[in-house]
C-alpha positions in Angstrom: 260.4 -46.1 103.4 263.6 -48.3 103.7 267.3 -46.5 104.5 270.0 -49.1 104.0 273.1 -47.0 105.3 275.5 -48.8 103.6 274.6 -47.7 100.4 276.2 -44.4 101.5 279.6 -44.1 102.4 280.2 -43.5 105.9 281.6 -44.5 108.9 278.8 -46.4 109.8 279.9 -49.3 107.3 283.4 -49.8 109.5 281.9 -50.0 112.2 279.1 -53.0 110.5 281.8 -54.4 109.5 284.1 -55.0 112.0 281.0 -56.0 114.2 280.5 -58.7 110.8 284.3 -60.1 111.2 284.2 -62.9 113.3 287.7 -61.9 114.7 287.3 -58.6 115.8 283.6 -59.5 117.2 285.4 -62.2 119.9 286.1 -59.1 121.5 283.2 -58.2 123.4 283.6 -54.6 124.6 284.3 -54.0 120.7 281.8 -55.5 119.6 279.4 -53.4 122.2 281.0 -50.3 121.3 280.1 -50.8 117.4 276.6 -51.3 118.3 276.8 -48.0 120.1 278.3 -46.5 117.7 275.9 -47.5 114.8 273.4 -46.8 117.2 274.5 -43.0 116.8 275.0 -42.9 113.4 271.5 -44.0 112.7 269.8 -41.8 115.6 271.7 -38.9 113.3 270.3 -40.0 109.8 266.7 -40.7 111.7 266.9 -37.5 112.7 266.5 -35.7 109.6 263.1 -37.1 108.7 261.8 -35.0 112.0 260.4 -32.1 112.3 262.0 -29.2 113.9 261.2 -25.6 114.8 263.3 -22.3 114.6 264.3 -21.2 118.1 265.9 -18.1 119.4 268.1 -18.0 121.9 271.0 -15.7 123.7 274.7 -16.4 123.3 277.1 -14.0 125.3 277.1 -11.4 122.4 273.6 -12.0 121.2 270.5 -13.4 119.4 270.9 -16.9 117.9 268.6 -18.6 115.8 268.8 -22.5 116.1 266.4 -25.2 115.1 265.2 -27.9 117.7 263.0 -30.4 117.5 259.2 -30.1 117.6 259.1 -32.8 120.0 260.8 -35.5 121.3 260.7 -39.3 120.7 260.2 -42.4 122.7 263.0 -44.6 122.1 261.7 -48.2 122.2 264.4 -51.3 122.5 263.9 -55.3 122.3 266.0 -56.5 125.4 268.8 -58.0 125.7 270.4 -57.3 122.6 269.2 -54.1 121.8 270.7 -52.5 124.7 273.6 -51.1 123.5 272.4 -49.8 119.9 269.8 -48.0 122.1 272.8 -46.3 124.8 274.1 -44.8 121.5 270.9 -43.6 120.8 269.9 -42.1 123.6 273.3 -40.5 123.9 271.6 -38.5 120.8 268.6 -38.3 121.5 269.5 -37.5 125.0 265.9 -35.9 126.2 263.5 -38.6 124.4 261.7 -41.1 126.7 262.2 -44.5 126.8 260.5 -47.9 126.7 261.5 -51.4 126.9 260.1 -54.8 125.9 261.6 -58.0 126.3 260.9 -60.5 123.6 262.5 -64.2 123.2 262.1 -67.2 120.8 260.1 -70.1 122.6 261.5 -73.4 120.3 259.5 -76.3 119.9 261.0 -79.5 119.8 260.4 -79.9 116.0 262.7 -76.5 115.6 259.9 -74.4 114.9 259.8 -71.6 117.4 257.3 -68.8 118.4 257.7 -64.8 119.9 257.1 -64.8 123.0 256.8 -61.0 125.0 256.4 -61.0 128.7 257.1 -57.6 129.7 256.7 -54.0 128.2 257.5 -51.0 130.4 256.4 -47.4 128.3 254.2 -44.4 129.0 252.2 -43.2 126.1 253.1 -43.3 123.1 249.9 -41.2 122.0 250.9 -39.6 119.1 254.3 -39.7 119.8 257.2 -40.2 117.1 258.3 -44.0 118.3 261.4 -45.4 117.0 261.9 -49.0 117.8 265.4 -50.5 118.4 266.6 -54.2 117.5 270.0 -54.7 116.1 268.9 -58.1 114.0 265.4 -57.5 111.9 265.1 -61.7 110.9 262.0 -63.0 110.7 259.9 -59.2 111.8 258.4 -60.9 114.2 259.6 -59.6 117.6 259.2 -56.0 116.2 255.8 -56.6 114.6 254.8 -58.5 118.3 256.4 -55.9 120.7 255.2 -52.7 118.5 251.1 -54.6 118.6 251.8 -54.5 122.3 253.1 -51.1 122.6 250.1 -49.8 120.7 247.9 -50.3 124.0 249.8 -47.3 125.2 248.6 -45.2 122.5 248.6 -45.0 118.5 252.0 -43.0 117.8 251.9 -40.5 115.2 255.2 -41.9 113.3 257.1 -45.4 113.3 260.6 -45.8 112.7 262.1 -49.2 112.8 265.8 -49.5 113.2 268.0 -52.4 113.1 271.7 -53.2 112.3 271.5 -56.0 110.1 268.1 -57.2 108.5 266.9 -59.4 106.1 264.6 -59.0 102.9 262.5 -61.2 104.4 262.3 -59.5 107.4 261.8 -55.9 105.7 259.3 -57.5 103.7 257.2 -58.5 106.7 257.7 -55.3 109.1 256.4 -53.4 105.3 253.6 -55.3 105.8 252.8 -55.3 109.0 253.0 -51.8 110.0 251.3 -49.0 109.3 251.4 -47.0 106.3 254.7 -44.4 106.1 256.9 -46.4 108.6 260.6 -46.0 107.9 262.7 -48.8 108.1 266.6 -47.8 109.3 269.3 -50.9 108.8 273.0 -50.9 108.5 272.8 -53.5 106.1 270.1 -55.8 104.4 271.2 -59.0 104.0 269.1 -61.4 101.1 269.4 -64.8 103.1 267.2 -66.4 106.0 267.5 -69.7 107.1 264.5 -71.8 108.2 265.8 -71.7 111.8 265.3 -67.7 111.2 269.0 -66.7 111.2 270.0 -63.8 108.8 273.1 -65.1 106.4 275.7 -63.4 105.9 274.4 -61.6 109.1 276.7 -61.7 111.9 275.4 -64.2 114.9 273.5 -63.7 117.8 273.8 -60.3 118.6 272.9 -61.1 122.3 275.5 -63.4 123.1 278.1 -61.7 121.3 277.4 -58.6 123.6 276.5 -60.2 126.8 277.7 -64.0 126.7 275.9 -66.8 126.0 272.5 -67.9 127.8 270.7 -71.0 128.9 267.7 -71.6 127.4 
């Protein structure tokens, strides 16, 4: 199943777009912050495919019903860039457990390039709800490497991909590649992929525009 958020109204497309404009996203802590703040906004849509129970509890002047959920998540990001969609997150889903994988392009010197994935830090995800964070789904092939690689911790029970920008291309692949019922969460999907594996419009390299740029 594929949620584009921008095809309801919401804050959510500001904050996409001001991380789009290539004047306001000079300014790093900005541009950090609306990847946090996306990151929210999509941890509160995800939410309501979960499964929650009715609870009871005490207030000062009595009984309460409430619904929580069922169980909680393991909140998987792609590092480096994914680090600050997943703070905002995990500022919602504040009890989940987390993983991390890191995951880079190795380029030849004809311009093609591989995934490479040299480290992956999780518990079990043993029929566990896992929802995967990278804020550009390109090519679907870090999230189809690093979730094959998470799978030796377990088989979760549900998949949810989530990205800020992807491609059709992209959404295409990760349809593929996953298993049957996985949602796919994006800000916005974008129709254009370059044969370098850049998403156009898109918004550049969400890594450097958080962190600085990197050698190698």
């Amino acid at each position: 199943m594929i949620h584009e958020l921008i095809q309801s109204p919401s804050l959510a497309s500001r904050y996409l777009a001001e991380m789009r404009d290539e004047t306001i996203q000079k300014d790093r802590m900005r541009f950090r912050l609306n990847l946090e703040r996306l990151g929210e906004c999509m941890a509160l849509e995800l939410s309501k495919e979960l499964d929650f129970v009715d609870e009871s509890l005490t207030t000062s002047l009595g009984q309460a019903t409430v619904k929580q959920l069922v169980s909680q998540p393991v909140l998987a990001t792609i590092l480096r860039a994914g680090l600050p969609m997943h703070q905002g997150m995990l500022r919602m889903f504040d009890h989940a457990d987390v993983a991390f994988a890191a995951a880079y392009r190795q380029t030849q010197a004809n311009g093609d390039f591989t995934i490479e994935i040299d480290y992956i830090s999780t518990g079990s995800i043993e029929g566990r709800t896992l929802i995967l964070v990278d804020p550009m789904l390109a090519t679907g092939a870090s999230m189809l490497g690093v979730y094959r690689r998470l799978c030796a911790y377990g088989k979760p029970a549900t998949v949810h991909i989530v990205a800020a920008i992807a491609s059709r291309h992209g959404v295409t692949e990760v349809q593929n590649g996953m298993p049957p019922g996985t949602h796919i969460w994006a800000g916005a999907i974008d129709e254009e992929l370059t044969a370098k594996g850049y998403i156009v419009p898109g918004l550049g390299d969400a890594g450097d525009l958080a962190f600085g740029g990197k050698i190698g």
